[in-house]
CHARMM-style PDB file with segment names, atoms N, HN, CA, C and O in Angstrom:
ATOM      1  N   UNK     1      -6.047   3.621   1.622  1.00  0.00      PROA
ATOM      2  CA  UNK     1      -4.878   3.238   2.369  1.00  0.00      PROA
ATOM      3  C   UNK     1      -4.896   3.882   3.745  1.00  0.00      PROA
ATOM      4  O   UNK     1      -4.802   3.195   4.762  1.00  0.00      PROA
ATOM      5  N   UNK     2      -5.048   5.537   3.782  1.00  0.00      PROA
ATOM      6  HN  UNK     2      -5.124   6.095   2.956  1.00  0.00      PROA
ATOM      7  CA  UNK     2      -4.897   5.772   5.247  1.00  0.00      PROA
ATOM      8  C   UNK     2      -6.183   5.583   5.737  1.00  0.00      PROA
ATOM      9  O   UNK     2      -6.296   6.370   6.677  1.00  0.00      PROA
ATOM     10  N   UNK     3      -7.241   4.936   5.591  1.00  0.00      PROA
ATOM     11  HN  UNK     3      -7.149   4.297   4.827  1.00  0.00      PROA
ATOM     12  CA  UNK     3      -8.039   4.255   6.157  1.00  0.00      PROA
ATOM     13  C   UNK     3      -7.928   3.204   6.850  1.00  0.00      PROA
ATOM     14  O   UNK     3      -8.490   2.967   7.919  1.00  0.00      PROA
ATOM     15  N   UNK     4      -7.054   2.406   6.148  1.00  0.00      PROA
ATOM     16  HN  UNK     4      -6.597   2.598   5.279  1.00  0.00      PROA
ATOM     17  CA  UNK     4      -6.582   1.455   6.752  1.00  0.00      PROA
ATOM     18  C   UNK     4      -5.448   1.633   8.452  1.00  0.00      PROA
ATOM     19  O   UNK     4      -5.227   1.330   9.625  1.00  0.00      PROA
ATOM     20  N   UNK     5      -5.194   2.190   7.544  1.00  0.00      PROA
ATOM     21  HN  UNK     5      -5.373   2.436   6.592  1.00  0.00      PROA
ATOM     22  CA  UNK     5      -3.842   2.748   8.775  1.00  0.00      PROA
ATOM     23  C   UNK     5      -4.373   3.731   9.951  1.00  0.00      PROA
ATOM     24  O   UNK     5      -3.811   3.859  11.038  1.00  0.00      PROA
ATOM     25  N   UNK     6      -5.435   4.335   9.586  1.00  0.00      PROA
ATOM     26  HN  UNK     6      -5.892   4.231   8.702  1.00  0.00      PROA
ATOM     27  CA  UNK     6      -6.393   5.350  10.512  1.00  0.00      PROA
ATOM     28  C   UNK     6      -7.252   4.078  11.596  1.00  0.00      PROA
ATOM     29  O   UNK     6      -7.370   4.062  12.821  1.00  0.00      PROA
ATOM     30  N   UNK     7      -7.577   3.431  10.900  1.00  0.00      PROA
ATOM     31  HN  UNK     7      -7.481   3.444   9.904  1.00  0.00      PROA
ATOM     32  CA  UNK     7      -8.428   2.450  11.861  1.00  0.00      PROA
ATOM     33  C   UNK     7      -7.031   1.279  12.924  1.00  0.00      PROA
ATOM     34  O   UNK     7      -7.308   1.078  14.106  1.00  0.00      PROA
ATOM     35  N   UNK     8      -6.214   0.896  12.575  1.00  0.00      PROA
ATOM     36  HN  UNK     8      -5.989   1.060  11.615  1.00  0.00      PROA
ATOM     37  CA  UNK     8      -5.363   0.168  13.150  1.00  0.00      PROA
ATOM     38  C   UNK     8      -4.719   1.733  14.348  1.00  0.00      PROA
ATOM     39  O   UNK     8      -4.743   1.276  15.491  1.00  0.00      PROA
ATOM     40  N   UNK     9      -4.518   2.339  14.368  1.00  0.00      PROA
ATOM     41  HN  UNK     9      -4.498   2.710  13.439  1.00  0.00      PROA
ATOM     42  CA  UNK     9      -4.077   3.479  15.065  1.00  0.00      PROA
ATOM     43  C   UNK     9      -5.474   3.746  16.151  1.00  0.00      PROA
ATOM     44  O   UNK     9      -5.271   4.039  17.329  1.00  0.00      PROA
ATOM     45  N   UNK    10      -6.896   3.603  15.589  1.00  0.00      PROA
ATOM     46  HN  UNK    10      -7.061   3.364  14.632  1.00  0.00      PROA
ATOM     47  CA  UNK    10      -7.778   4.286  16.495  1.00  0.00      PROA
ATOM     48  C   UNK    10      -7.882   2.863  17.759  1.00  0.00      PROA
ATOM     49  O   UNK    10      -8.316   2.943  18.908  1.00  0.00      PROA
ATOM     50  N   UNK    11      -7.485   1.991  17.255  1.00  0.00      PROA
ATOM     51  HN  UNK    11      -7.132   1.926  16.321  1.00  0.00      PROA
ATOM     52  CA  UNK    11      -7.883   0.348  18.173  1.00  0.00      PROA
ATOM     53  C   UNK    11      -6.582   0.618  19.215  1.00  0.00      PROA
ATOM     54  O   UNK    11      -6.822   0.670  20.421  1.00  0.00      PROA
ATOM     55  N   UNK    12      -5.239   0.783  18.738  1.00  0.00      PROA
ATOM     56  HN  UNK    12      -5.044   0.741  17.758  1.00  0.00      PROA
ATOM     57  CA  UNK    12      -4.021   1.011  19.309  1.00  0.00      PROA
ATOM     58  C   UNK    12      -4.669   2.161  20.491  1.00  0.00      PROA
ATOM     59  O   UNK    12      -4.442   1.851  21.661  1.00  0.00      PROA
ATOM     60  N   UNK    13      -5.256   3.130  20.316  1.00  0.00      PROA
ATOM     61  HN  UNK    13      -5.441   3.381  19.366  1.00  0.00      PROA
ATOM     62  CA  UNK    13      -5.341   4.395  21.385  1.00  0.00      PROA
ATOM     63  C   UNK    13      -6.258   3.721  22.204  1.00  0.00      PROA
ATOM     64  O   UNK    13      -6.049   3.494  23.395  1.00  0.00      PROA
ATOM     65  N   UNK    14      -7.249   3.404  21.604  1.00  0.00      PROA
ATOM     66  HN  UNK    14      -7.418   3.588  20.637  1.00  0.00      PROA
ATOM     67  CA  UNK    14      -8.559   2.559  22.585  1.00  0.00      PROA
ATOM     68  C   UNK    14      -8.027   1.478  23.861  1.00  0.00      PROA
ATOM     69  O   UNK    14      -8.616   1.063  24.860  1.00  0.00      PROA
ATOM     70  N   UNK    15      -6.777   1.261  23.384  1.00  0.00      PROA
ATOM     71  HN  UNK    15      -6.298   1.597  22.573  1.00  0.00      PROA
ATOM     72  CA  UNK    15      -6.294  -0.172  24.000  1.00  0.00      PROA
ATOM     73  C   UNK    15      -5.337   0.392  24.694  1.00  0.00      PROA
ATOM     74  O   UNK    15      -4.769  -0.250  25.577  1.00  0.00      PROA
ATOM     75  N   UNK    16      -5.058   1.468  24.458  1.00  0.00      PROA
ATOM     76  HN  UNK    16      -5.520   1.989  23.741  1.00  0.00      PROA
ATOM     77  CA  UNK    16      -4.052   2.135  25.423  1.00  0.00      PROA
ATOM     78  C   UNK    16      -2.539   0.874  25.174  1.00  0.00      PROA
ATOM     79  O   UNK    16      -1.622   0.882  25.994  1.00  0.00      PROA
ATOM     80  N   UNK    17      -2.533   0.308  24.466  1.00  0.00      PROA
ATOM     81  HN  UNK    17      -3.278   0.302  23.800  1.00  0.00      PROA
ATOM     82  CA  UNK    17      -1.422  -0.598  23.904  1.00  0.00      PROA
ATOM     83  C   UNK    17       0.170   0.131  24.529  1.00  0.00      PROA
ATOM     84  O   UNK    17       0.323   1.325  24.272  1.00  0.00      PROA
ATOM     85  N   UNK    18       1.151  -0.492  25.216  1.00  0.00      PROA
ATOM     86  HN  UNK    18       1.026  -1.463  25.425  1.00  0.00      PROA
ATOM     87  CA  UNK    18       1.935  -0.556  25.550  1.00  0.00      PROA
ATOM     88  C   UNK    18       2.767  -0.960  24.030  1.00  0.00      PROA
ATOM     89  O   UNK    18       2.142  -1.391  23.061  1.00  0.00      PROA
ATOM     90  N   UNK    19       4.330  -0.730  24.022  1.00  0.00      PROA
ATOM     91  HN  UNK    19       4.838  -0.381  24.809  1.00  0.00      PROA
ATOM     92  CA  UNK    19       5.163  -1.119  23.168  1.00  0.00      PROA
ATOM     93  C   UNK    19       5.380   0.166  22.246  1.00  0.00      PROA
ATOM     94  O   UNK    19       6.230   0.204  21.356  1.00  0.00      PROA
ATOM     95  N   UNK    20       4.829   0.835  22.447  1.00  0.00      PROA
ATOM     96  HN  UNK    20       4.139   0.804  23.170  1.00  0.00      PROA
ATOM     97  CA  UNK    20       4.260   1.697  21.551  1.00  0.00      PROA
ATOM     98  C   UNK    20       5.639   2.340  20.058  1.00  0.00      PROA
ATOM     99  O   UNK    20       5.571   2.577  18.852  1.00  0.00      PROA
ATOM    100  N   UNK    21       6.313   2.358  20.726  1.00  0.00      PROA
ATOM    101  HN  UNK    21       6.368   2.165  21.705  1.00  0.00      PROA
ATOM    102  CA  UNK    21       7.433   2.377  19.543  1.00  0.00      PROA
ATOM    103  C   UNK    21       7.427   1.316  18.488  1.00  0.00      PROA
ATOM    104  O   UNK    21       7.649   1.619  17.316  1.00  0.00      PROA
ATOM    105  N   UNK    22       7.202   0.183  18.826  1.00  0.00      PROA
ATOM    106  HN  UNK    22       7.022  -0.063  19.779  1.00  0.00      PROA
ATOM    107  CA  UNK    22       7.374  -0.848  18.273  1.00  0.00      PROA
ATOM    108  C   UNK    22       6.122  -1.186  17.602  1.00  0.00      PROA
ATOM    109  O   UNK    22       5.987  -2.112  16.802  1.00  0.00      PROA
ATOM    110  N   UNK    23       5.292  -0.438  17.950  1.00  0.00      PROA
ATOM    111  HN  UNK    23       5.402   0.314  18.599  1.00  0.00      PROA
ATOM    112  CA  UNK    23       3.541  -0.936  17.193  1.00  0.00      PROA
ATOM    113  C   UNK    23       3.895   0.636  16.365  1.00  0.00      PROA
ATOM    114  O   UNK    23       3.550   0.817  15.198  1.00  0.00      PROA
ATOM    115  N   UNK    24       4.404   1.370  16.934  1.00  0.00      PROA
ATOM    116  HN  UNK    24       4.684   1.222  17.883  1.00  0.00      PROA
ATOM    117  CA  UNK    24       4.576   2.629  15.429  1.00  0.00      PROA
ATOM    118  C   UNK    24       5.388   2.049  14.355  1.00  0.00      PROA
ATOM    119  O   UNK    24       5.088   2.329  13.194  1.00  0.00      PROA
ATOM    120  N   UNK    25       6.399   1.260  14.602  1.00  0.00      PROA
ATOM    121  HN  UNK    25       6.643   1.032  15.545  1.00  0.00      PROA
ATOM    122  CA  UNK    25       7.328   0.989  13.384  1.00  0.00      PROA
ATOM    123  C   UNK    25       7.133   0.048  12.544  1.00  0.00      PROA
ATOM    124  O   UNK    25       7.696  -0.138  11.465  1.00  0.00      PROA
ATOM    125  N   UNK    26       5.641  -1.056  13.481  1.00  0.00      PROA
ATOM    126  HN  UNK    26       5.184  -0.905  14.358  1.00  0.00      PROA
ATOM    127  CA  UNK    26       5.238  -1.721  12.383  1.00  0.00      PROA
ATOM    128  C   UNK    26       4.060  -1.255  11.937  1.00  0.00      PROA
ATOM    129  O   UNK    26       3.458  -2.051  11.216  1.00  0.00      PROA
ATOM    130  N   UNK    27       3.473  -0.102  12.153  1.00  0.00      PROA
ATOM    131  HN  UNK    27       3.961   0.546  12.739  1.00  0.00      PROA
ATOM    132  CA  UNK    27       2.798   0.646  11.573  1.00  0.00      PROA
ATOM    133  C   UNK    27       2.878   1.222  10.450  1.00  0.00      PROA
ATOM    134  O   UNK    27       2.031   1.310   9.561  1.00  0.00      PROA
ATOM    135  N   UNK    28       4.429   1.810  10.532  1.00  0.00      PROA
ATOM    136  HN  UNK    28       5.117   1.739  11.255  1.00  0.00      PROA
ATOM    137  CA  UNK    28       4.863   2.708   9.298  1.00  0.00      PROA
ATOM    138  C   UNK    28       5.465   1.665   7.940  1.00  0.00      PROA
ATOM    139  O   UNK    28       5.580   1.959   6.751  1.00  0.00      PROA
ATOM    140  N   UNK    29       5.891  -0.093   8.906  1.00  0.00      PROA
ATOM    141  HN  UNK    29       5.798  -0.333   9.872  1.00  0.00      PROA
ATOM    142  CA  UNK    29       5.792  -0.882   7.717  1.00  0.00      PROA
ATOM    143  C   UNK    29       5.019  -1.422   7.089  1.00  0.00      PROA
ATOM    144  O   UNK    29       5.137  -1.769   5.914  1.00  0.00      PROA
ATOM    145  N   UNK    30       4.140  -1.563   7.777  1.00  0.00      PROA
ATOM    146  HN  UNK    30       4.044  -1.282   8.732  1.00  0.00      PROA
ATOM    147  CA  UNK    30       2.854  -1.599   6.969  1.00  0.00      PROA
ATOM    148  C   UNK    30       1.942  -1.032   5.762  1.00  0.00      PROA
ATOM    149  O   UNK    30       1.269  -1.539   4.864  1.00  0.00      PROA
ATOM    150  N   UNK    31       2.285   0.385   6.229  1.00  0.00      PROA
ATOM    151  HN  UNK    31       2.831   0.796   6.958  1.00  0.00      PROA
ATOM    152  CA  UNK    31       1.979   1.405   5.508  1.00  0.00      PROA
ATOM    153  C   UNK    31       3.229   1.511   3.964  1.00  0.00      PROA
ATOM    154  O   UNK    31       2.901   1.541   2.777  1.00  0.00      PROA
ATOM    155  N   UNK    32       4.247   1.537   4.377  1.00  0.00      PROA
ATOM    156  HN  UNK    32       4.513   1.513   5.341  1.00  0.00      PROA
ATOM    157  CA  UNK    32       5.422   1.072   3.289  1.00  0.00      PROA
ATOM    158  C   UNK    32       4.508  -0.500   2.168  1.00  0.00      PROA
ATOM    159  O   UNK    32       4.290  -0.486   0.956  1.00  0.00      PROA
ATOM    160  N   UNK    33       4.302  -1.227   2.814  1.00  0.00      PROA
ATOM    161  HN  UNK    33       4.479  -1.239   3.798  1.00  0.00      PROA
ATOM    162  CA  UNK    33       3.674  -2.341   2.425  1.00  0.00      PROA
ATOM    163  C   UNK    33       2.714  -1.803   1.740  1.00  0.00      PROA
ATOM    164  O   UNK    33       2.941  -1.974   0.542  1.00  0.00      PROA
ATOM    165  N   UNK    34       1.759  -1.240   1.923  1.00  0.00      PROA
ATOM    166  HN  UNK    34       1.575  -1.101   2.896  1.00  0.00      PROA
ATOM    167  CA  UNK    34       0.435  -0.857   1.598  1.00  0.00      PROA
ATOM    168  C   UNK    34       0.904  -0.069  -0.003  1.00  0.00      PROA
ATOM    169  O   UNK    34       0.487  -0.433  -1.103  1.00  0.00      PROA
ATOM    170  N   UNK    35       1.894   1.107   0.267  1.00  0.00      PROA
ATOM    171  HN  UNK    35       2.233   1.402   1.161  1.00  0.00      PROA
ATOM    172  CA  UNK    35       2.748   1.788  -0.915  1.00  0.00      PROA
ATOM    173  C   UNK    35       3.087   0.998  -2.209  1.00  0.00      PROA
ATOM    174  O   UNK    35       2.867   1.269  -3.389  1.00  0.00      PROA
ATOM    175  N   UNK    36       3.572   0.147  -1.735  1.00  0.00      PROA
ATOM    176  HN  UNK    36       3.751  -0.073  -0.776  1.00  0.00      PROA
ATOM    177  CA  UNK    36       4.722  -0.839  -2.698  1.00  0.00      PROA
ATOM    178  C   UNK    36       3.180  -1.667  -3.819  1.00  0.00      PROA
ATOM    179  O   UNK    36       2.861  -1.816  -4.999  1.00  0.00      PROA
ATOM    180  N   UNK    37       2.772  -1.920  -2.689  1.00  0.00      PROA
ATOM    181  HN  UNK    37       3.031  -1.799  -1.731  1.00  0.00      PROA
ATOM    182  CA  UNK    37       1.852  -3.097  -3.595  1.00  0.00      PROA
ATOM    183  C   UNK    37       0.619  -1.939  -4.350  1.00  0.00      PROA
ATOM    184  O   UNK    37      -0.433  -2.426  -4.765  1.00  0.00      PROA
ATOM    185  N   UNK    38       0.826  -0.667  -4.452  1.00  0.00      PROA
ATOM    186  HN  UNK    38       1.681  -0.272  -4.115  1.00  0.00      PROA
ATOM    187  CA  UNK    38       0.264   0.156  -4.623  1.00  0.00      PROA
ATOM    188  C   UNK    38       1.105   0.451  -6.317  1.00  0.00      PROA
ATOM    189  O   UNK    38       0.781   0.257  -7.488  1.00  0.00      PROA
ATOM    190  N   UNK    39       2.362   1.035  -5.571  1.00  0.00      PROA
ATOM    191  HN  UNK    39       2.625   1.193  -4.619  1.00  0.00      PROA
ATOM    192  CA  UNK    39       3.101   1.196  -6.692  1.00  0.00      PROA
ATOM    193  C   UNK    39       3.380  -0.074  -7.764  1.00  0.00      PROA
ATOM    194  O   UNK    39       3.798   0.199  -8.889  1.00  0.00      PROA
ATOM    195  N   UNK    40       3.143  -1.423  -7.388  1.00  0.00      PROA
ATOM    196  HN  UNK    40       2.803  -1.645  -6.474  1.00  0.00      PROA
ATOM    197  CA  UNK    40       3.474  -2.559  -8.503  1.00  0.00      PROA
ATOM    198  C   UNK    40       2.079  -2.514  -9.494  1.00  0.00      PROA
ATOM    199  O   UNK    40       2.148  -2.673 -10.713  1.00  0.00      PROA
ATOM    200  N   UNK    41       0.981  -2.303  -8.861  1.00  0.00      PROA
ATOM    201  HN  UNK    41       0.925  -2.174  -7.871  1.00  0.00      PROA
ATOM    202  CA  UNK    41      -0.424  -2.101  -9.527  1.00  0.00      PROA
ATOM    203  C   UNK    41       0.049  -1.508 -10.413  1.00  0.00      PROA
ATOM    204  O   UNK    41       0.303  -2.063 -11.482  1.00  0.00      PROA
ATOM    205  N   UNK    42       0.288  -0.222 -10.186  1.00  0.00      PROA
ATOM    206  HN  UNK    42       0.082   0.228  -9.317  1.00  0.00      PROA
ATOM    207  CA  UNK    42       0.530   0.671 -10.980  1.00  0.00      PROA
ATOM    208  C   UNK    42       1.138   0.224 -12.629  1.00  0.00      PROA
ATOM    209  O   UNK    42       0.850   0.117 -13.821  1.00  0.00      PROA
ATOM    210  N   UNK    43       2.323   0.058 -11.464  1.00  0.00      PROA
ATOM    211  HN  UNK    43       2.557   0.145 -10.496  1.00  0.00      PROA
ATOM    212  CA  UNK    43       3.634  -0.450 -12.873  1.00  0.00      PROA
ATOM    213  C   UNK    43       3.028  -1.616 -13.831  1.00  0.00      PROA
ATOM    214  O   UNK    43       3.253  -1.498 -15.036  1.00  0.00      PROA
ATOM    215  N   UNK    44       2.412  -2.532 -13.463  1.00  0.00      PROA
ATOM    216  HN  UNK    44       2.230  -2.629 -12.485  1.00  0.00      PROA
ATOM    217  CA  UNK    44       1.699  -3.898 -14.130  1.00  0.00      PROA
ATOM    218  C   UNK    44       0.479  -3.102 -15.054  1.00  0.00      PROA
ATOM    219  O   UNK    44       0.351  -3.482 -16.217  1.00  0.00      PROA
ATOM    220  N   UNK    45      -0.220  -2.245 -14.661  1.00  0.00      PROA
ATOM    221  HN  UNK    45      -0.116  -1.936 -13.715  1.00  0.00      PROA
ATOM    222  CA  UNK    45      -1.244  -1.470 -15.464  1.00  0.00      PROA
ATOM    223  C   UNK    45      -0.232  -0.669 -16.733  1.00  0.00      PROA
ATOM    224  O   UNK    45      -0.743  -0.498 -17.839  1.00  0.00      PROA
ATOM    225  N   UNK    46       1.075  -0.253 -16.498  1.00  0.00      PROA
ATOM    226  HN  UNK    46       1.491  -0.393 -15.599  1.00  0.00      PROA
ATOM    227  CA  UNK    46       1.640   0.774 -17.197  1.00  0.00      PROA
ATOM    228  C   UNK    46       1.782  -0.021 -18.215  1.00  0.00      PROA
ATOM    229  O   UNK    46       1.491   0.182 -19.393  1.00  0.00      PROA
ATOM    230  N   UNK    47       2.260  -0.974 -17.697  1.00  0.00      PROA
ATOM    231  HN  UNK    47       2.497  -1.139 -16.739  1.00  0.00      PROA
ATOM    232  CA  UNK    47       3.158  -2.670 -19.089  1.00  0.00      PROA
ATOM    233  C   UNK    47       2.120  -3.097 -19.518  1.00  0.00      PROA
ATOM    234  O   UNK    47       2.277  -3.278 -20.725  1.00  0.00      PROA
ATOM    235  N   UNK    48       0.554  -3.522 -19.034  1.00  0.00      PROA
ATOM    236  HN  UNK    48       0.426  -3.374 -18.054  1.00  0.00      PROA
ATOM    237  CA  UNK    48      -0.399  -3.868 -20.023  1.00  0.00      PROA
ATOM    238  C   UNK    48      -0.341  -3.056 -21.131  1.00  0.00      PROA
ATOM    239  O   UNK    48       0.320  -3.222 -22.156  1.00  0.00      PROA
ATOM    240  N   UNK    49      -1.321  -1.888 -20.747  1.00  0.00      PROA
ATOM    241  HN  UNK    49      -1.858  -1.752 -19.914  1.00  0.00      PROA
ATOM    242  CA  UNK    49      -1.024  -0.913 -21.809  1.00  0.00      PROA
ATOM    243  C   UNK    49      -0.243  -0.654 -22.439  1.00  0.00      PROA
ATOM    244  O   UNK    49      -0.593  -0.427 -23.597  1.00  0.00      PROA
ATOM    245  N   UNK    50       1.290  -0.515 -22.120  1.00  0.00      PROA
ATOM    246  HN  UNK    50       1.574  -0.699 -21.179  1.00  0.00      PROA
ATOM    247  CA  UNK    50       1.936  -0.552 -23.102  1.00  0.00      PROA
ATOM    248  C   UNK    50       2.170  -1.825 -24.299  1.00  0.00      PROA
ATOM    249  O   UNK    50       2.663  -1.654 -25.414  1.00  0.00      PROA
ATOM    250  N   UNK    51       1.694  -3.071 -23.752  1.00  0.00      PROA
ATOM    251  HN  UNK    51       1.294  -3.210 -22.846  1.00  0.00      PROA
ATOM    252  CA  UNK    51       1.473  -4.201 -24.509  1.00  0.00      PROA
ATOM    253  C   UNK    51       0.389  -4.160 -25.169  1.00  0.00      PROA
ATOM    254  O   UNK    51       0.440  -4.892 -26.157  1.00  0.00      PROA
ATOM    255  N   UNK    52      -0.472  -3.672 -25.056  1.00  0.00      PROA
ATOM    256  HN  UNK    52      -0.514  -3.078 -24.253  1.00  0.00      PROA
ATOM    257  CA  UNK    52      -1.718  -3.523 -25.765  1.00  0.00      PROA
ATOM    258  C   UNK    52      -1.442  -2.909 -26.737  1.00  0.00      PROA
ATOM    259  O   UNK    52      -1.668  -3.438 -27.825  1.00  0.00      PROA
ATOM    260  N   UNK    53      -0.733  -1.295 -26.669  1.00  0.00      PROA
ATOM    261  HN  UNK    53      -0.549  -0.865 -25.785  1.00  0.00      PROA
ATOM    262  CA  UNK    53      -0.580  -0.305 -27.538  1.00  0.00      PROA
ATOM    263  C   UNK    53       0.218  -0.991 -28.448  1.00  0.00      PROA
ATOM    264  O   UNK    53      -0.466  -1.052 -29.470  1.00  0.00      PROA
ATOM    265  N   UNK    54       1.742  -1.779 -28.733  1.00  0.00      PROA
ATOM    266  HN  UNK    54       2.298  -1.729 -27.903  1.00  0.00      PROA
ATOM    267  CA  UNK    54       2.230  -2.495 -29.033  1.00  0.00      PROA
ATOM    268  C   UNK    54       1.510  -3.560 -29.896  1.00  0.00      PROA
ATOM    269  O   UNK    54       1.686  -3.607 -31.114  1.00  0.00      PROA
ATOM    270  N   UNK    55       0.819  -4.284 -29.336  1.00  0.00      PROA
ATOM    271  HN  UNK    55       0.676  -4.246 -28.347  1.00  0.00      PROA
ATOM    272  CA  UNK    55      -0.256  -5.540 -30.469  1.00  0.00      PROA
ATOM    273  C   UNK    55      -1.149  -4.642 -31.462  1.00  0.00      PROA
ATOM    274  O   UNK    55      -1.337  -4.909 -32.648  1.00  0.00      PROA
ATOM    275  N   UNK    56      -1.730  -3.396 -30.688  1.00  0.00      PROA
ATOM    276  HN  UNK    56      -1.578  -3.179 -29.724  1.00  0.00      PROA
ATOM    277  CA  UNK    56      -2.345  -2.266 -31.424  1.00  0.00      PROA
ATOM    278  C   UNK    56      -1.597  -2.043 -32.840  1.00  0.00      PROA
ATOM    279  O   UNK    56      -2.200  -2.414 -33.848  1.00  0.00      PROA
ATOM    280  N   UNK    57      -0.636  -1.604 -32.940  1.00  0.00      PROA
ATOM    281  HN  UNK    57      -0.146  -1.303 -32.122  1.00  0.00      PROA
ATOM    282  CA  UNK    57       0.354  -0.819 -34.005  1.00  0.00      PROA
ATOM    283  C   UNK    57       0.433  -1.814 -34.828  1.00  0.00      PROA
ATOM    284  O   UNK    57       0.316  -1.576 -36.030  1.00  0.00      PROA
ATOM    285  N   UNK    58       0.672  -3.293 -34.326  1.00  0.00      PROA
ATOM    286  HN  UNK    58       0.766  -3.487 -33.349  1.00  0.00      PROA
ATOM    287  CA  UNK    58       0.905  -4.035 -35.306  1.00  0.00      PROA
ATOM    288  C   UNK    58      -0.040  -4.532 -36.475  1.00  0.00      PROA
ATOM    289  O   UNK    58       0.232  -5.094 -37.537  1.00  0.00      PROA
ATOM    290  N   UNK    59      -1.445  -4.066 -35.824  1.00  0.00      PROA
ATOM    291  HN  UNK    59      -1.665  -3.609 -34.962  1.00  0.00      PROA
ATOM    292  CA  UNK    59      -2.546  -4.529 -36.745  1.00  0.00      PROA
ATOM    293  C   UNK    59      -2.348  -3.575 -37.394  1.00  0.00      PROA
ATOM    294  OT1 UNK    59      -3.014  -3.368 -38.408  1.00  0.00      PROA
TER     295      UNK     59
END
């Protein structure tokens, strides 16, 4: 993830990019973005397994 966000930041300095508040805040949503779909992985891996463990018991 902060790879991602490390490389979009090193192009921003290179470019000397104007706006700059506004390329930070969609920076940091991005990064929020990057989190979330991080954290749903997660949660969807937690509920397999717990569905698995579940069909498990029943055999």
């Amino acid at each position: 993830m902060s790879k991602k966000i490390n490389w979009v930041s090193e192009i921003l300095e290179k470019h000397n990019v104007e706006n700059e508040p506004l390329l930070e805040e969609q920076l940091e949503l991005f990064e929020k973005d990057i989190r979330a779909d991080e954290h749903r992985k997660t949660l969807l891996q937690k509920q397999s397994a717990l569905e698995i463990s579940k069909t498990l018991e029943k055999l």
